[in-house]
C-alpha positions as CSV (number, residue, x, y, z in Angstrom):
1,X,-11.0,-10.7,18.4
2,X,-11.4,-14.3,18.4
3,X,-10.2,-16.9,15.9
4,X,-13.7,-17.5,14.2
5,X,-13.7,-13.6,13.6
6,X,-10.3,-13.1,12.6
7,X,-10.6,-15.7,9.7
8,X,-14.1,-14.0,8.5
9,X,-12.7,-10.8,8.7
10,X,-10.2,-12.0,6.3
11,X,-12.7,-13.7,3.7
12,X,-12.1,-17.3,4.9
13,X,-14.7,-19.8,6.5
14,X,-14.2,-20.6,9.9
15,X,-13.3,-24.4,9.1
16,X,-11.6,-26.9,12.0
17,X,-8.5,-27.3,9.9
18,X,-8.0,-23.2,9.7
19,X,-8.8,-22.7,13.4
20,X,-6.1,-25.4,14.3
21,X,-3.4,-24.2,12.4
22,X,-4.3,-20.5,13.6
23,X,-4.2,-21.7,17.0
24,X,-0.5,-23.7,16.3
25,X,1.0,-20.6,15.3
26,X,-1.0,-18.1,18.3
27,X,0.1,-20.4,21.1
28,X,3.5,-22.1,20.0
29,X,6.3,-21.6,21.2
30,X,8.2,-21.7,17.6
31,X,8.2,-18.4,15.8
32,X,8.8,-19.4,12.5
33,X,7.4,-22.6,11.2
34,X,7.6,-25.2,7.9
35,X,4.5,-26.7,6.6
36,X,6.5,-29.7,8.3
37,X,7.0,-28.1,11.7
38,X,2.8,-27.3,11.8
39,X,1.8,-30.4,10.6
40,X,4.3,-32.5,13.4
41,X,2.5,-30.2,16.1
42,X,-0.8,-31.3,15.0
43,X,0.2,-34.8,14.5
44,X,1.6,-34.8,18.6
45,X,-1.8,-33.3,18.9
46,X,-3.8,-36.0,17.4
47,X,-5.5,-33.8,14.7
48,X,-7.0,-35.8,11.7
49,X,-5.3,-33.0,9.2
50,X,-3.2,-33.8,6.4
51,X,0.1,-32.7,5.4
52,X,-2.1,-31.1,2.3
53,X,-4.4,-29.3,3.8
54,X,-1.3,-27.7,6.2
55,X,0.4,-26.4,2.9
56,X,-3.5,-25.3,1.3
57,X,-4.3,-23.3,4.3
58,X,-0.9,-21.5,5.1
59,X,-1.3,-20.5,1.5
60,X,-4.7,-19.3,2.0
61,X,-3.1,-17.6,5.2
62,X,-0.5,-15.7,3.2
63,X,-2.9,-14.6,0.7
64,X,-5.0,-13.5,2.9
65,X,-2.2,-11.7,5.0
66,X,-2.5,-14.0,8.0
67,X,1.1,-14.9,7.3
68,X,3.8,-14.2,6.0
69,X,6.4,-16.1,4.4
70,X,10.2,-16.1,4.4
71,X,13.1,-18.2,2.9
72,X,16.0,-18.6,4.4
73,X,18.7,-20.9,3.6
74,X,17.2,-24.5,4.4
75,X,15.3,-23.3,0.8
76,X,11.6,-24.3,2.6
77,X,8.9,-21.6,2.7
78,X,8.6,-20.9,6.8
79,X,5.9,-19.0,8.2
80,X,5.1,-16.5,11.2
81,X,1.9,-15.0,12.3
82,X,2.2,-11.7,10.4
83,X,1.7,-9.0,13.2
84,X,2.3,-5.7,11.0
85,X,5.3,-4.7,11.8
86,X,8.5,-4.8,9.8
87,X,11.1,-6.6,11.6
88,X,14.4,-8.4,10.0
89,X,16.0,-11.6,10.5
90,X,19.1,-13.2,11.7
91,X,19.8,-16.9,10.9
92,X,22.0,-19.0,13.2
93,X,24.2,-21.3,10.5
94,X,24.9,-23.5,13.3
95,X,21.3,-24.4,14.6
96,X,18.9,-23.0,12.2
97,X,17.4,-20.7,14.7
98,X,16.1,-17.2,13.9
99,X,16.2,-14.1,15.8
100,X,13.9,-11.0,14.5
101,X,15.7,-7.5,14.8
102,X,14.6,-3.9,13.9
103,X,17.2,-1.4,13.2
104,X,16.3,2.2,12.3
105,X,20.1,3.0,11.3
106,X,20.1,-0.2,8.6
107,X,16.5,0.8,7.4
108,X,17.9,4.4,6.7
109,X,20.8,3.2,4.8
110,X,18.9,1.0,2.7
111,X,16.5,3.4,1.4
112,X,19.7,5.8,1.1
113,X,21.4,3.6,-1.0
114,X,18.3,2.6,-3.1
115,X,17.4,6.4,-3.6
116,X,21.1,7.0,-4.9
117,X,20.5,4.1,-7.4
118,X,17.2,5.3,-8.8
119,X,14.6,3.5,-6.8
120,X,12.3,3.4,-4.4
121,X,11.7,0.5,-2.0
122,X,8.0,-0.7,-1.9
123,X,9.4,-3.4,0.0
124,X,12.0,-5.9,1.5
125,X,13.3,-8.6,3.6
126,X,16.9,-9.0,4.8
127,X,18.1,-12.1,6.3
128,X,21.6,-12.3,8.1
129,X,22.8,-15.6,7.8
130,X,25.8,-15.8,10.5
131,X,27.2,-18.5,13.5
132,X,26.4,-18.1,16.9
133,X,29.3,-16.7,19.0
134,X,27.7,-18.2,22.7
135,X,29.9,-20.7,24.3
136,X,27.0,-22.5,25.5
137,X,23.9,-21.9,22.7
138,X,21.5,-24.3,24.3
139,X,20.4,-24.5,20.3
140,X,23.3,-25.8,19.0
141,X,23.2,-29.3,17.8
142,X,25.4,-32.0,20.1
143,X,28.1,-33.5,18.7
């Protein structure tokens, strides 16, 4: 399916500042991105789209259920491509970076623990904020 058909299968024209930010987050290298991180790509791009617009059409993305949206603990709204499956994250205190996991065992437990407390999960995120243990973590800001 290509871009133009993805966005009007969603409800959303197929403008030139939707197609560009589709395309940042479909062929980037980063995984999880700020309204920052897209708009910086675009600028070494030389798009002509404001830091506005970036915010107005990862909103419109989200709603739409193009993205989805997470917080960790820089307290900024970062996006990924949402893909449909449920993954989890881990958060590197040292460098920021995030690592998505699935684990069957700590989905279990969770709803085991909810259903002894009364509820039901419709649905969650967990996000494991921790330091990286490699000697050498090519992400790890110099010092």
């Amino acid at each position: 399916m290509s871009n133009i058909d993805e966005l009007k299968s969603t409800g959303l024209k197929a403008t030139l500042p939707r197609l560009k930010i589709l395309d940042v987050f479909q062929k980037g290298s980063q995984r999880h991105m700020t309204a920052e991180d897209v708009f910086r790509i675009l600028l070494e791009e030389r798009s002509d789209i404001g830091l506005a617009t970036v915010y107005r059409v990862l909103t419109q993305f989200e709603q739409a259920g193009i993205l989805t949206r997470s917080h960790f603990e820089s307290g900024k709204a970062v996006y990924e491509l949402n893909e449909g499956t449920h993954h989890d994250h881990l958060v590197c205190l040292d460098c920021g970076r995030v690592e998505e996991f699935y684990d069957a065992e700590i989905e279990k437990r969770q709803h085991a623990v909810a259903k002894t407390k009364g509820f039901q999960i419709a649905e969650h995120a967990l996000s494991l904020y921790a330091h990286c243990t490699k000697p050498n973590c090519p992400n790890r800001p110099q010092k």
